[in-house]
C-alpha positions as CSV (number, residue, x, y, z in Angstrom):
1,X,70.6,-46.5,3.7
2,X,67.9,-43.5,4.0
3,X,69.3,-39.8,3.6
4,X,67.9,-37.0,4.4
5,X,69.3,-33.5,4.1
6,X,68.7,-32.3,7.4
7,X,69.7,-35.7,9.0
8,X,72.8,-35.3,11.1
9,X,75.9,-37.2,9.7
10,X,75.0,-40.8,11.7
11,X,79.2,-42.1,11.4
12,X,80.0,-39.1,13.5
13,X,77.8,-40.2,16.4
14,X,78.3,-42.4,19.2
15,X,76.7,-45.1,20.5
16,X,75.1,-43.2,23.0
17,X,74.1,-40.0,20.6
18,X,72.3,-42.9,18.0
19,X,70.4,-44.8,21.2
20,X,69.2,-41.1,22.7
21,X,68.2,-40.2,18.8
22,X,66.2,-43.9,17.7
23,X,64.4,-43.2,21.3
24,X,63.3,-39.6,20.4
25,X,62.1,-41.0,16.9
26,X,60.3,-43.8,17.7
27,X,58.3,-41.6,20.2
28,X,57.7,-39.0,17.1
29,X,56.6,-42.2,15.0
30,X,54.6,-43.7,17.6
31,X,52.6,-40.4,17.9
32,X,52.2,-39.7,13.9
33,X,50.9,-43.4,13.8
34,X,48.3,-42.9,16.7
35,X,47.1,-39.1,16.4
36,X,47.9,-38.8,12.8
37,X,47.1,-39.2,9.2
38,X,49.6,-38.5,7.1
39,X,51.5,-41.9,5.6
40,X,53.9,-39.9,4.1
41,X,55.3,-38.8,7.4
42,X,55.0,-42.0,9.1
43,X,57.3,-43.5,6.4
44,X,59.7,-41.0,6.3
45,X,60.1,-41.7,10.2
46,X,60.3,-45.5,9.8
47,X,63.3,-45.0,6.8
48,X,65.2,-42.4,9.5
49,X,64.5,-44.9,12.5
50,X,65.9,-47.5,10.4
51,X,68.6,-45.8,9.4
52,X,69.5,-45.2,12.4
53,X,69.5,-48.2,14.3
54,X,71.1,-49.9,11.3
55,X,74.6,-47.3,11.9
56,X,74.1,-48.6,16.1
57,X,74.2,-52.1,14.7
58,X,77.5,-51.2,12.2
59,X,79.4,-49.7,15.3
60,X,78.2,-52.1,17.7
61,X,79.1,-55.3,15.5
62,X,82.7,-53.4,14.6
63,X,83.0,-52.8,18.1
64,X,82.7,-56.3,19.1
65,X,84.9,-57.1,16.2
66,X,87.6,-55.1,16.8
67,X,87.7,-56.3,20.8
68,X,87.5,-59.8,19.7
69,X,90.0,-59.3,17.6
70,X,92.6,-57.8,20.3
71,X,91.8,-60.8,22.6
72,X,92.9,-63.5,20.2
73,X,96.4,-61.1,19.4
74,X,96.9,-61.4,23.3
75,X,96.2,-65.3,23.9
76,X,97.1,-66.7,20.3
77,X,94.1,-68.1,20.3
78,X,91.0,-67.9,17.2
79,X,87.9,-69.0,18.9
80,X,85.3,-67.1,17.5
81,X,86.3,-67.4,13.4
């Protein structure tokens, strides 16, 4: 996973936090790729982005997990695994 240094710690936010954050980056890659020139910058964005959505995907998937999980404690049943 990308790191950068002034990148907030991404385990710390919510679901919510990492959806307003991806939004707010894809708009600043979105303009770098239409008004701008600099690749460098545009790939930085893309590793952040990625980064990003890839922690929503962790806590969503452990999330759904973790429910799933719960349910199959409660009715004895494994349908999913």
């Amino acid at each position: 996973m990308y790191f950068h240094p002034l990148q907030e710690e991404l385990d710390n936010m919510s679901e919510e936090q990492l959806g307003e954050r991806i939004r707010e980056l894809t708009k600043k890659y979105t303009s770098a790729r239409r008004f701008g020139r600099n690749p460098e910058l545009q790939g930085q964005l893309q590793k952040a982005l990625a980064s990003y959505q890839q922690t929503l995907r962790q806590k969503r998937l452990k999330g759904w997990v973790d429910k799933n999980s719960h349910n199959h404690k409660l009715t004895g049943t494994r349908r999913f695994f």
